[in-house]
Rosetta silent file (secondary structure, phi, psi, omega in degrees, C-alpha in Angstrom):
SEQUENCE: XXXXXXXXXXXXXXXXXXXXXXXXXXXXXXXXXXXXXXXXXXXXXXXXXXXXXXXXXXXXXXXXXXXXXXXXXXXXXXXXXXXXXXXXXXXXXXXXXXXXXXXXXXXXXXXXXXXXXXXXXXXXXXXXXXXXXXXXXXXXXXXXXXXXXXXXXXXXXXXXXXXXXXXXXXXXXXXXXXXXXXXXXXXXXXXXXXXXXXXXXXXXXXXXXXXXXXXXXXXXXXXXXXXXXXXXXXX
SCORE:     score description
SCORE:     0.000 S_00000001
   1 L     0.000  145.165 -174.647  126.602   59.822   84.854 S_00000001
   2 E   -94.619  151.673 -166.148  122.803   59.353   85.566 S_00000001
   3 E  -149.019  176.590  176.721  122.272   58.270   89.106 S_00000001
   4 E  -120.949  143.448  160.564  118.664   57.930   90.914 S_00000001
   5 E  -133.014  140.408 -174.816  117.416   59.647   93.773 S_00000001
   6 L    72.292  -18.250 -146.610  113.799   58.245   95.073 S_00000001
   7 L   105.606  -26.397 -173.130  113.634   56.283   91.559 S_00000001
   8 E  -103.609  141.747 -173.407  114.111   59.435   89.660 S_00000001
   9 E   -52.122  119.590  160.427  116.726   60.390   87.254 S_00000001
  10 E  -108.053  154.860  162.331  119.742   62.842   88.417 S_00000001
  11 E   -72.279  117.138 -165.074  122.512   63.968   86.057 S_00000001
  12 L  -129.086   98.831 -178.009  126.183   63.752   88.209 S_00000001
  13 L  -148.124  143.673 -169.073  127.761   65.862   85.918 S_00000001
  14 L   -73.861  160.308  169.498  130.610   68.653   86.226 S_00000001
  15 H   -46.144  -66.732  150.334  129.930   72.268   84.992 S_00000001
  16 H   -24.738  -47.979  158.641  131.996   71.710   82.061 S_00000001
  17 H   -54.351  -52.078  165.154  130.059   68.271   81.123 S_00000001
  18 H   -27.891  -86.434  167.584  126.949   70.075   81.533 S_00000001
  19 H   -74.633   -4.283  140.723  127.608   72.788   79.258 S_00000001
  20 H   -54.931  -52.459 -161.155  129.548   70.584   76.537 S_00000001
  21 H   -78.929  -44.124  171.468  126.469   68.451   76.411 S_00000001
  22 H   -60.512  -39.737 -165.222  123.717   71.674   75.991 S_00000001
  23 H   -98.387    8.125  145.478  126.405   73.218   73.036 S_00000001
  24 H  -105.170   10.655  156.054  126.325   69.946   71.148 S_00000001
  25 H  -113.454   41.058  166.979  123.223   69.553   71.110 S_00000001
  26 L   -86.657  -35.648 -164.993  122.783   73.233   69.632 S_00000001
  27 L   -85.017  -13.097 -173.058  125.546   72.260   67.014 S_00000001
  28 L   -86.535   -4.759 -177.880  123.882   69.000   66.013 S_00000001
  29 L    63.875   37.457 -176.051  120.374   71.336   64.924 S_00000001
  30 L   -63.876  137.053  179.375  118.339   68.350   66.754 S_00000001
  31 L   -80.129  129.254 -152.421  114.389   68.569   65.982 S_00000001
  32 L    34.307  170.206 -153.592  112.653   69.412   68.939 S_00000001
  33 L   -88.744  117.097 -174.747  113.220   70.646   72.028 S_00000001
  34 E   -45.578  137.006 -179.879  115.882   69.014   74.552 S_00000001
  35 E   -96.049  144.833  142.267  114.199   69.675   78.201 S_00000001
  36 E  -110.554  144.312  170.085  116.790   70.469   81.232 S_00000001
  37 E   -92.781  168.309  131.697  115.646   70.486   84.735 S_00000001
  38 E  -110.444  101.492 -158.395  117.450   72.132   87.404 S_00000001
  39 L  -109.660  107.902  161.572  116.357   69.761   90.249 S_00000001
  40 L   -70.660  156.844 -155.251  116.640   70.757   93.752 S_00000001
  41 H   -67.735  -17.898  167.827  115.593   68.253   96.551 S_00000001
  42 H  -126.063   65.101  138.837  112.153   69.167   96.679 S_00000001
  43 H   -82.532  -53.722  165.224  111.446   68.324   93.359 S_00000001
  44 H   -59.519  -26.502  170.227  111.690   64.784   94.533 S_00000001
  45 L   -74.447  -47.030  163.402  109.424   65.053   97.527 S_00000001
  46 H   -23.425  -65.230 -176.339  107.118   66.818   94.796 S_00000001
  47 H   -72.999    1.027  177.851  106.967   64.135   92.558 S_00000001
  48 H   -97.778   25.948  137.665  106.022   61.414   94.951 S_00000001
  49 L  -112.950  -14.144  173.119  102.949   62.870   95.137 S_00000001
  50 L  -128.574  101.043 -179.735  102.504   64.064   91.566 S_00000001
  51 H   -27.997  -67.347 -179.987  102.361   61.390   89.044 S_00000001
  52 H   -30.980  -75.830  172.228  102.794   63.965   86.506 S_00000001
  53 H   -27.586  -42.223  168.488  105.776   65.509   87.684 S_00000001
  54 H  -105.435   12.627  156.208  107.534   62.281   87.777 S_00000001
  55 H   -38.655  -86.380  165.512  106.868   61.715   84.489 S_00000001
  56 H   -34.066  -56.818  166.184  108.110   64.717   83.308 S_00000001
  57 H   -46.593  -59.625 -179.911  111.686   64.314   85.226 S_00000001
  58 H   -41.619  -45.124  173.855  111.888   60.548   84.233 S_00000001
  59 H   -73.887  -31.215 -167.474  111.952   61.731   80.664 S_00000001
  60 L   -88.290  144.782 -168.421  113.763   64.688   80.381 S_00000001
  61 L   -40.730  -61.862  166.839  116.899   64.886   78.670 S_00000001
  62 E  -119.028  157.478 -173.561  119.116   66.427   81.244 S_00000001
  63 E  -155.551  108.582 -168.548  118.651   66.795   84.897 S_00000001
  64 E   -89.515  165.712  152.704  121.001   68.841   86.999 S_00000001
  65 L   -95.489   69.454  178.668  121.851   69.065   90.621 S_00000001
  66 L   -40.031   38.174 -174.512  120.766   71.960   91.891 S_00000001
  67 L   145.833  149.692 -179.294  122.113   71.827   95.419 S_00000001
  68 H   -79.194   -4.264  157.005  124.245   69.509   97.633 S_00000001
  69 H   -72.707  -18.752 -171.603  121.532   67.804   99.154 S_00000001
  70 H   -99.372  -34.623  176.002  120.442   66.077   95.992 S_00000001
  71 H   -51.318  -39.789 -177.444  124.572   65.120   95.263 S_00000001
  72 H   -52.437  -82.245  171.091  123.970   64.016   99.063 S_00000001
  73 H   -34.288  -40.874  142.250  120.979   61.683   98.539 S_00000001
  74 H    -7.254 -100.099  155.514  122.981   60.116   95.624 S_00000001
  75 H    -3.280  -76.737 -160.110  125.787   59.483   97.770 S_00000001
  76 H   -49.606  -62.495 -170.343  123.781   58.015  100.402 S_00000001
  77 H   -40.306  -39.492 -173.445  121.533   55.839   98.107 S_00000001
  78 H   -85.895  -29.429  157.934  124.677   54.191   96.300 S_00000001
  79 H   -45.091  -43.173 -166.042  126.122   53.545   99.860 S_00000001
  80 H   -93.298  -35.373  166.009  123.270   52.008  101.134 S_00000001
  81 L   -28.185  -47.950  178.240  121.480   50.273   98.264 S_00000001
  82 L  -100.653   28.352  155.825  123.427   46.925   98.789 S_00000001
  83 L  -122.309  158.124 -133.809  123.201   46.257  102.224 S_00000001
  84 L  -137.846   51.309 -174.062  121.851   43.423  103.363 S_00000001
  85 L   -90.670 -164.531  157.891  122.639   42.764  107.398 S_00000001
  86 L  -102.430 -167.480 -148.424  120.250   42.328  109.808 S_00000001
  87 H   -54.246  -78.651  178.180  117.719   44.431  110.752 S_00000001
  88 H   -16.761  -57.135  178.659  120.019   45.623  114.027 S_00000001
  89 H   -83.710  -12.634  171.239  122.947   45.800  112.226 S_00000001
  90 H   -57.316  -26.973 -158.058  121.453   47.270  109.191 S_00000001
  91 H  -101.155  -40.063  176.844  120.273   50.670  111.112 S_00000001
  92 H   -39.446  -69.106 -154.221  123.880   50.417  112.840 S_00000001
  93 H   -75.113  -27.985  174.281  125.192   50.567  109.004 S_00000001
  94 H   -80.678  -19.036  159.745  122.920   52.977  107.521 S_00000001
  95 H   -51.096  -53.223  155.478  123.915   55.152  110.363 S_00000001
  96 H   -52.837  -43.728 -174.793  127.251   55.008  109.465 S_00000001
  97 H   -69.525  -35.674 -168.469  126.826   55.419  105.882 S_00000001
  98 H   -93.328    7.820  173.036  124.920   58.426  106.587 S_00000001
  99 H  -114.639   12.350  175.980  127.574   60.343  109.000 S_00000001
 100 H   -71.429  -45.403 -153.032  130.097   59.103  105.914 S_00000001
 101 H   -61.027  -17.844  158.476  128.201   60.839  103.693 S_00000001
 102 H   -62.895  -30.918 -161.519  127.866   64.206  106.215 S_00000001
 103 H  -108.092   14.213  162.083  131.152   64.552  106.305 S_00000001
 104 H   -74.234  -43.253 -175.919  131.849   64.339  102.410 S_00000001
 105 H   -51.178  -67.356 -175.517  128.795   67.375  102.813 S_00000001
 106 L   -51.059  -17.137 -168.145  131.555   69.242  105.410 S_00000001
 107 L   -86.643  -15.224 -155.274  134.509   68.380  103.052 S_00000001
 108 L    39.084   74.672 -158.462  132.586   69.601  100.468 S_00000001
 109 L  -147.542   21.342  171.575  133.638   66.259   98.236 S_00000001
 110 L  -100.616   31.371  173.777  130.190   65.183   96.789 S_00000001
 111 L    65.514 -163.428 -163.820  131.294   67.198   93.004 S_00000001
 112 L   -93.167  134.032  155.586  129.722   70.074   91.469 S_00000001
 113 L   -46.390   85.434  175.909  126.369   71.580   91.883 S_00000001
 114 L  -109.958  126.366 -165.093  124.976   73.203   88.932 S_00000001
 115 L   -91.166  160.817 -168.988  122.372   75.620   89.758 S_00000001
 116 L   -99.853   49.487  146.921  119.733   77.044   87.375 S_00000001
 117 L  -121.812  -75.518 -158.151  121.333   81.068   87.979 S_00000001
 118 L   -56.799  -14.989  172.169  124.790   79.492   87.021 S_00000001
 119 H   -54.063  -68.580 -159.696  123.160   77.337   84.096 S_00000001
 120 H   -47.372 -104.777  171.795  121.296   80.557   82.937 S_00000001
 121 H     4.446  -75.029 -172.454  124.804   83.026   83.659 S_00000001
 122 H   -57.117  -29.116 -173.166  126.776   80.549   81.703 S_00000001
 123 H   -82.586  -55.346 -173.774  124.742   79.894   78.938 S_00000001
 124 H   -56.150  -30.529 -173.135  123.826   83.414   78.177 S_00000001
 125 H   -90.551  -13.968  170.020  127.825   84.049   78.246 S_00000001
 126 H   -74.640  -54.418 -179.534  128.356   81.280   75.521 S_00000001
 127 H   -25.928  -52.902 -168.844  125.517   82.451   73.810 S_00000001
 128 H   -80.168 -111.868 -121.341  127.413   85.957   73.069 S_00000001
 129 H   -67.922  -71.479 -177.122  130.233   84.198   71.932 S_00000001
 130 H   -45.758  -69.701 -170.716  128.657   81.544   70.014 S_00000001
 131 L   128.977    6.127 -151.544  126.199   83.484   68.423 S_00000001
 132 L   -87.988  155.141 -171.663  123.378   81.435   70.022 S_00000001
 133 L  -110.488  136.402 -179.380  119.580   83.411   70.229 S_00000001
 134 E  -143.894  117.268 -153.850  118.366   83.195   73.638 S_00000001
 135 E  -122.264  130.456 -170.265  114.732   83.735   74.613 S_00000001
 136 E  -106.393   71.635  177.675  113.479   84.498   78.419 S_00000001
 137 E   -84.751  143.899 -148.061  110.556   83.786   79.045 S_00000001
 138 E    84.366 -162.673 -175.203  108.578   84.610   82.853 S_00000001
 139 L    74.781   79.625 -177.884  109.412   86.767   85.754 S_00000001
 140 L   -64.765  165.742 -177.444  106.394   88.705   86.724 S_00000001
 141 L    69.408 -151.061  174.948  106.466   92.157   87.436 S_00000001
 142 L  -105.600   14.907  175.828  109.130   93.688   86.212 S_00000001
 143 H   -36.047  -58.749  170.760  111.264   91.074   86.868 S_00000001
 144 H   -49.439  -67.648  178.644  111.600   90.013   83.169 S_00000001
 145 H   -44.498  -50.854 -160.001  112.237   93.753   82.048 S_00000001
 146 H   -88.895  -34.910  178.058  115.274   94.322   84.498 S_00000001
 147 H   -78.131  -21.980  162.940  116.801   91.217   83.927 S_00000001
 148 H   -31.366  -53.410 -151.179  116.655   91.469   80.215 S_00000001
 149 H  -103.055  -37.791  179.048  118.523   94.860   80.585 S_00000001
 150 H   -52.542  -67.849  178.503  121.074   93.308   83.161 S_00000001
 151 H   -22.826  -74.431  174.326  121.343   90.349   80.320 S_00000001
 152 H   -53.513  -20.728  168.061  122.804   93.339   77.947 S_00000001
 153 H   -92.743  -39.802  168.932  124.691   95.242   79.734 S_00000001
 154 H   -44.798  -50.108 -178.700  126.701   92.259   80.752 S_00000001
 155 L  -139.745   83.896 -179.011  126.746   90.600   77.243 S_00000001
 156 L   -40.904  -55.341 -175.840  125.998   93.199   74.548 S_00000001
 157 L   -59.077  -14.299 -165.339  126.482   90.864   71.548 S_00000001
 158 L   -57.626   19.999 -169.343  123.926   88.506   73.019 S_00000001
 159 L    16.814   98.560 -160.306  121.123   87.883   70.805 S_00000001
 160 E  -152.343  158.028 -150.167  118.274   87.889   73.238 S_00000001
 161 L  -175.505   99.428 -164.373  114.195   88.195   73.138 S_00000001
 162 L   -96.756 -173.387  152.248  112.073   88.223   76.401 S_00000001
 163 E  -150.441  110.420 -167.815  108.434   87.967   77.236 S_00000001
 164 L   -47.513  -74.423 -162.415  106.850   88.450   81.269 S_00000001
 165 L   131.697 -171.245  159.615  104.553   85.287   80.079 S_00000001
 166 L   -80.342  129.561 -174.169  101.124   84.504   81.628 S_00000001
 167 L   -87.042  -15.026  163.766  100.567   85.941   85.142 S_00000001
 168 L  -124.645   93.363  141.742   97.606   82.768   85.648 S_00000001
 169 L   -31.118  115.028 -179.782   99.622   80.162   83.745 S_00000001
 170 L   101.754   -8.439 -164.351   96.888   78.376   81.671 S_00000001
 171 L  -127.092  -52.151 -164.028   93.809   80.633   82.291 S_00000001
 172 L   -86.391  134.137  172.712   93.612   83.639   79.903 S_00000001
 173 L   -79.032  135.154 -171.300   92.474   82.300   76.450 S_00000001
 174 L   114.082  -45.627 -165.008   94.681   83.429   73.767 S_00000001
 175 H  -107.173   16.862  142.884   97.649   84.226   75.629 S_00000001
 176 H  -103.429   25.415 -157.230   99.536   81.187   75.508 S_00000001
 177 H  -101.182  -54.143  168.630   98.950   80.889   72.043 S_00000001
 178 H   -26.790  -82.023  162.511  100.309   84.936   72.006 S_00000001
 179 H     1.402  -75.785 -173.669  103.405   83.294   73.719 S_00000001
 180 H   -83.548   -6.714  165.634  104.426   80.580   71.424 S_00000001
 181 H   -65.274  -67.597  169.524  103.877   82.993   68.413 S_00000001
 182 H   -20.039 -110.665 -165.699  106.703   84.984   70.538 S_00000001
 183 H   -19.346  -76.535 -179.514  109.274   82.225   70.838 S_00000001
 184 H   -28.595  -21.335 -146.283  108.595   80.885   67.419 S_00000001
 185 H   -96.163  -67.529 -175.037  108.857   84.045   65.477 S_00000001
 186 H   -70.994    1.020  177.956  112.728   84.327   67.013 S_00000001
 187 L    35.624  108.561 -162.126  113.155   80.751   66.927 S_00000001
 188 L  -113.402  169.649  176.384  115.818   80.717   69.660 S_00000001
 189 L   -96.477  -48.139  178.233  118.453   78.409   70.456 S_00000001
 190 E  -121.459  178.418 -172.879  117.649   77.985   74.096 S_00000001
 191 E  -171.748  107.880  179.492  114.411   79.454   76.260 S_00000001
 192 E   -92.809  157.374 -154.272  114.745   79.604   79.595 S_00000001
 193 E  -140.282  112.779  163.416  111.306   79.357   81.411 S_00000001
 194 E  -145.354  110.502  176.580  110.457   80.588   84.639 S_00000001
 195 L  -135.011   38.010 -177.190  107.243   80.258   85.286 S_00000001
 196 L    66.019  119.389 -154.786  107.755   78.414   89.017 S_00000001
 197 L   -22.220  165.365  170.712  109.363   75.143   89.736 S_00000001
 198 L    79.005  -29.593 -170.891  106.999   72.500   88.918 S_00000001
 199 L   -87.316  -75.574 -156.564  104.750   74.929   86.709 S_00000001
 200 H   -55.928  -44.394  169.365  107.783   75.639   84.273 S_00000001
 201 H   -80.505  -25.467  159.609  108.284   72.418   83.759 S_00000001
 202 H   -73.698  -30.216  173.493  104.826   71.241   83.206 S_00000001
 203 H   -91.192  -17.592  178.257  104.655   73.916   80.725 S_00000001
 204 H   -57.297  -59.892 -126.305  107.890   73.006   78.711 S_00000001
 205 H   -85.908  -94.458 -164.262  106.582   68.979   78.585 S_00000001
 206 H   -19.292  -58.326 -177.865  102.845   70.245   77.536 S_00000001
 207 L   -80.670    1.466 -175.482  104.059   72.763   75.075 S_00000001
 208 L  -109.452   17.677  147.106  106.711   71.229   73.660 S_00000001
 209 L   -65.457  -23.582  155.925  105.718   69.802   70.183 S_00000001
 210 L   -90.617    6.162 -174.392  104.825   73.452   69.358 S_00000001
 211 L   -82.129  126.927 -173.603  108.137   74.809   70.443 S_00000001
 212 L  -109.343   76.214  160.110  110.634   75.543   67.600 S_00000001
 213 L  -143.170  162.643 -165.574  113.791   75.691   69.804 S_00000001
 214 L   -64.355  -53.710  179.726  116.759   73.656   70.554 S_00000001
 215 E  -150.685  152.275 -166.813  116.804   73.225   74.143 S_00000001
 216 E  -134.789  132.337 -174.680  114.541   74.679   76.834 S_00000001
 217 E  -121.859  114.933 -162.276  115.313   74.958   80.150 S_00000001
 218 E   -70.258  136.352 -172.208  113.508   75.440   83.865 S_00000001
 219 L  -140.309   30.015 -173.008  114.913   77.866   85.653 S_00000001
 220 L    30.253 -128.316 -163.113  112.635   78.649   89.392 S_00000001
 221 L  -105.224   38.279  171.539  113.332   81.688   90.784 S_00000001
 222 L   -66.462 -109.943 -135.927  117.274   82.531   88.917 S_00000001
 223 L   -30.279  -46.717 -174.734  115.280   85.764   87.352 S_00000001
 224 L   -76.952  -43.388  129.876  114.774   87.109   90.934 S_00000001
 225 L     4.117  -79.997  172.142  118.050   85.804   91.905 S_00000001
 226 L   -66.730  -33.395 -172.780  119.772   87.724   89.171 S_00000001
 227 L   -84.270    3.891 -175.824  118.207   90.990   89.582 S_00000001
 228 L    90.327  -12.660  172.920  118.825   90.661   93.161 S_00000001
 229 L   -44.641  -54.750  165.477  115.282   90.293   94.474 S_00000001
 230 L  -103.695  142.515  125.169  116.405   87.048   96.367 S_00000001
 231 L   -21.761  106.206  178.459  119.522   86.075   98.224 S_00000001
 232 L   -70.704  107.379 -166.401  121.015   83.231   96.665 S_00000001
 233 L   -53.668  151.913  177.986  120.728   80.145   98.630 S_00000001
 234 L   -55.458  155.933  172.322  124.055   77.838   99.553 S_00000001
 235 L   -72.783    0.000    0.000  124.854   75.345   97.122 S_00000001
């Protein structure tokens, strides 16, 4: 179900829903590419300052919840949205609303998170079944390299095709052109993009009338994540 947080779209959708929704619309062959977000909470403080930004979300196909703070803000917002006391009793009631909604957070009873390392994990493990071509683009350093080789040892069968990317998204002439020659060539079914929240997503929405893949997906910092670089934050 699509819910708002701030004005902007969220997705309230189980793991299962999620990825049922991404594998039909691989099986339907749709022309151009579906965006997913993976939106953690300060995507929304982001976009209230960047026009753009809330554009982009407002538009995009799917939009997960990447953490129990944005399932939280939900919560609250559908609690709170209709009341209409006075002012006194209003802060009384919003007060209320807001220790129910901590203690759904302790019960852990606001549904499922889905995170861009479990999108990414999950997808990659369908892929290999499915047959689906899956192209990784970002991850500086060698970031890119090792997970790529992680990707394969895990899921042999996977059909998979990486790139680092541009280290100054946007700057060198030529080598986002280089890029989308990449992608294109394997024509993938999905293309995960981590080229840093906000950036990654700005580059799907710009680039994606030349992209010939199904669905493309933002993915922050899951490449560092997987390879172990970072500690993976609570959901």
């Amino acid at each position: 179900m699509r819910e708002k947080v701030l004005g902007l779209p969220v997705d309230v959708l189980t793991k299962k829903q999620t990825l049922e929704k991404i594998e039909d619309w691989i099986k339907l062959d749709i022309k151009g590419p579906k965006q997913v977000l993976t939106a953690y909470s300060e995507f929304y403080v982001n976009a209230r300052r960047d026009k753009d930004f809330a554009r982009i979300i407002s538009k995009a196909d799917l939009v997960t919840a990447d953490g129990r703070s944005v399932l939280a803000a939900v919560e609250y917002m559908k609690r709170t949205q209709e009341l209409k006391n006075s002012r006194t009793q209003g802060v009384v009631r919003f007060l209320w609303e807001g220790m129910k909604v901590g203690w759904k957070i302790l019960g852990n009873d606001l549904g499922e998170t889905v995170t861009g390392v479990w999108l990414f994990e999950e997808i990659c493990k369908v892929a290999e079944i499915r047959g689906w071509k899956v192209f990784v683009l970002g991850g500086w350093g060698d970031v890119n390299e090792r997970a790529t080789k992680i990707l394969l040892k895990r899921f042999p069968r996977l059909r998979l095709a990486s790139d680092p990317g541009e280290k100054t998204v946007g700057k060198i002439d030529g080598e986002n052109k280089r890029v989308l020659e990449k992608i294109n060539k394997f024509k993938p079914d999905v293309l995960f993009v981590q080229y840093r929240p906000v950036q990654q997503e700005k580059w799907i929405d710009t680039n994606r009338k030349f992209l010939k893949v199904k669905v493309a997906v933002g993915i922050g910092g899951t490449l560092d994540e997987f390879v172990g670089d970072l500690k993976r934050p609570p959901l």
